[in-house]
C-alpha positions as a LaTeX table, in Angstrom:
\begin{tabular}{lrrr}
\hline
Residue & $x$ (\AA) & $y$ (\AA) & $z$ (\AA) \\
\hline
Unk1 & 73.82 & 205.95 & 141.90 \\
Unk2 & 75.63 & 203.54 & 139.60 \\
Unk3 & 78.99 & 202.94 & 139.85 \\
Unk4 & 81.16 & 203.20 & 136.37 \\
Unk5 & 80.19 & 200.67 & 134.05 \\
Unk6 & 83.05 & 198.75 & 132.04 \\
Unk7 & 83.81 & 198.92 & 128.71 \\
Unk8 & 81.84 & 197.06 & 126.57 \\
Unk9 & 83.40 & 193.54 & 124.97 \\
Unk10 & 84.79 & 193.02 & 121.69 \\
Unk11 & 82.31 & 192.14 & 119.00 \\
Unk12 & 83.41 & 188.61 & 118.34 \\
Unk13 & 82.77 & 187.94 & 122.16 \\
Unk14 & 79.34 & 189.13 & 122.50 \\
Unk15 & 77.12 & 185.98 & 122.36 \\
Unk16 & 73.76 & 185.94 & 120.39 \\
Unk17 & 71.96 & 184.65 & 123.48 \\
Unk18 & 71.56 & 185.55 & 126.42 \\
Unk19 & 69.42 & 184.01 & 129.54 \\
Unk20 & 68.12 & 186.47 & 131.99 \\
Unk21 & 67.70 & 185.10 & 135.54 \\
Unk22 & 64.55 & 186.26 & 136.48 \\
Unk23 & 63.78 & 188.59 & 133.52 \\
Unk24 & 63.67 & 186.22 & 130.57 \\
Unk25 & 65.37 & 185.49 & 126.97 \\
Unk26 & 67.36 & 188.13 & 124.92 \\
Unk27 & 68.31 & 186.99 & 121.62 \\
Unk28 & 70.16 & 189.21 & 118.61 \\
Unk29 & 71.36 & 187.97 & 115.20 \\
Unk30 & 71.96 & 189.56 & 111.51 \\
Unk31 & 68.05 & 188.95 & 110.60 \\
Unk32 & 64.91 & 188.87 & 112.31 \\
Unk33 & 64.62 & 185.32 & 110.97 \\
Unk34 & 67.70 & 183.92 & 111.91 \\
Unk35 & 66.80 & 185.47 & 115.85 \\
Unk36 & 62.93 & 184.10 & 115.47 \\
Unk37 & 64.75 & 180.09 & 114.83 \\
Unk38 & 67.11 & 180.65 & 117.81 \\
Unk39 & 64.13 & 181.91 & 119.95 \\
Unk40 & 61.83 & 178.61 & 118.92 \\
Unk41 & 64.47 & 176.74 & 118.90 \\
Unk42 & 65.25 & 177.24 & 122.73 \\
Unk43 & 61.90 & 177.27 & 123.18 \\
Unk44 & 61.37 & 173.87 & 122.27 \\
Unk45 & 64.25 & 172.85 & 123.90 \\
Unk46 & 62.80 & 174.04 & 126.76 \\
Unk47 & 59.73 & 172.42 & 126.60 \\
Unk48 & 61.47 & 169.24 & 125.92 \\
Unk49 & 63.88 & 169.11 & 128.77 \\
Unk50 & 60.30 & 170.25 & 131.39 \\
Unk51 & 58.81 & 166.99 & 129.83 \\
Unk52 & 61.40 & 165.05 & 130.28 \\
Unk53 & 62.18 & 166.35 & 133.96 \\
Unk54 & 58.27 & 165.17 & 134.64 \\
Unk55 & 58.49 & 161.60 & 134.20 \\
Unk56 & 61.15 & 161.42 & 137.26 \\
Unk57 & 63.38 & 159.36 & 135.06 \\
Unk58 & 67.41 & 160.02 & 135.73 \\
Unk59 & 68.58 & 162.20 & 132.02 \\
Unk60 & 71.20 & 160.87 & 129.71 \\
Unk61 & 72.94 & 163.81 & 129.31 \\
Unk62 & 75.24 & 163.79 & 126.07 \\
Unk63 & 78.98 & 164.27 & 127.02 \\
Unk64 & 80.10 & 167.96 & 126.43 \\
Unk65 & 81.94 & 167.10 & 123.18 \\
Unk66 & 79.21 & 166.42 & 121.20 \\
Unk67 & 77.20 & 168.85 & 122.94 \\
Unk68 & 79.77 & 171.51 & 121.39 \\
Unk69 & 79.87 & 169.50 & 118.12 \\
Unk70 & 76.44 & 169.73 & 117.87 \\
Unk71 & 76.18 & 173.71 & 118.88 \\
Unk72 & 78.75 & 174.86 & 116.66 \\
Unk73 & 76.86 & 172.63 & 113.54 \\
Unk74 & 73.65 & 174.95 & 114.31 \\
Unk75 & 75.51 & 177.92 & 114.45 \\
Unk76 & 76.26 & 177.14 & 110.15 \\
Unk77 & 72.21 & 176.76 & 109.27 \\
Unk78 & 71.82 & 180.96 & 108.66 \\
Unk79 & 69.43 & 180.18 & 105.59 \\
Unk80 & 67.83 & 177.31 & 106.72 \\
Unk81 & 66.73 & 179.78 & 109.67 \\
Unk82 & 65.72 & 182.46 & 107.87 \\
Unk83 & 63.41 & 179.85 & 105.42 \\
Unk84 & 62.10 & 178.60 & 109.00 \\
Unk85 & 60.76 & 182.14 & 109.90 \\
Unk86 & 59.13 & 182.82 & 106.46 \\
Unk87 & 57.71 & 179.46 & 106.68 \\
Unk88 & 56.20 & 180.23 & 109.99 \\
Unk89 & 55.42 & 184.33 & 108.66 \\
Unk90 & 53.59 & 182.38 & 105.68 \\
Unk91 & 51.50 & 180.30 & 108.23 \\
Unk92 & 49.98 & 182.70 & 110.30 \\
Unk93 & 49.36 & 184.80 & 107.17 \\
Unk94 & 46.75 & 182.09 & 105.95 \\
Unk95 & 45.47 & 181.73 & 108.79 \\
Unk96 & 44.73 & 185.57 & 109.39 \\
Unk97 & 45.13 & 187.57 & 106.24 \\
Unk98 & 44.80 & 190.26 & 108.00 \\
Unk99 & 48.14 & 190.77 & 109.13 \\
Unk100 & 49.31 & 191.99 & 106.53 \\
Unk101 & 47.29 & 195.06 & 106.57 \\
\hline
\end{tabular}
């Protein structure tokens, strides 16, 4: 049986993402496009930091200053992330008409 769970936090303290040991990504935002960019966008970072943990090399790891700097700056591009996930929508629509059906 679970034991009581606590109350949940305020709003302005829940954070859009969320890494899941062992179970994976959860991501929430105001629009499906503006979640869709965050996703791909940590996606790619991903895949970036794998490659760059393959060629053995020591990182240079940016101090955390400008690694806030730089993650409160992406947290102002709202509409050029919801133009990145009609862009991408638009994409695999010509490739596969279909999908709109």
């Amino acid at each position: 049986m679970e034991g009581d769970r606590p109350p949940p936090p305020a709003p302005e303290m829940i954070e859009r993402r969320l890494l899941m040991g062992n179970h994976g990504v959860l991501v929430t935002a105001p629009t499906i496009g503006e979640a869709f960019d965050d996703i791909w966008t940590l996606e790619r970072a991903c895949q970036i930091l794998i490659t760059a943990w393959s060629t053995g090399q020591p990182l240079k790891v940016l101090s955390d200053a400008v690694a806030e700097k730089t993650a409160q700056d992406w947290e102002k591009i709202a509409d050029f992330s919801r133009q990145h996930f009609a862009e991408m929508k638009q994409l695999m629509i010509d490739l596969d008409p279909s999908l709109v059906d």
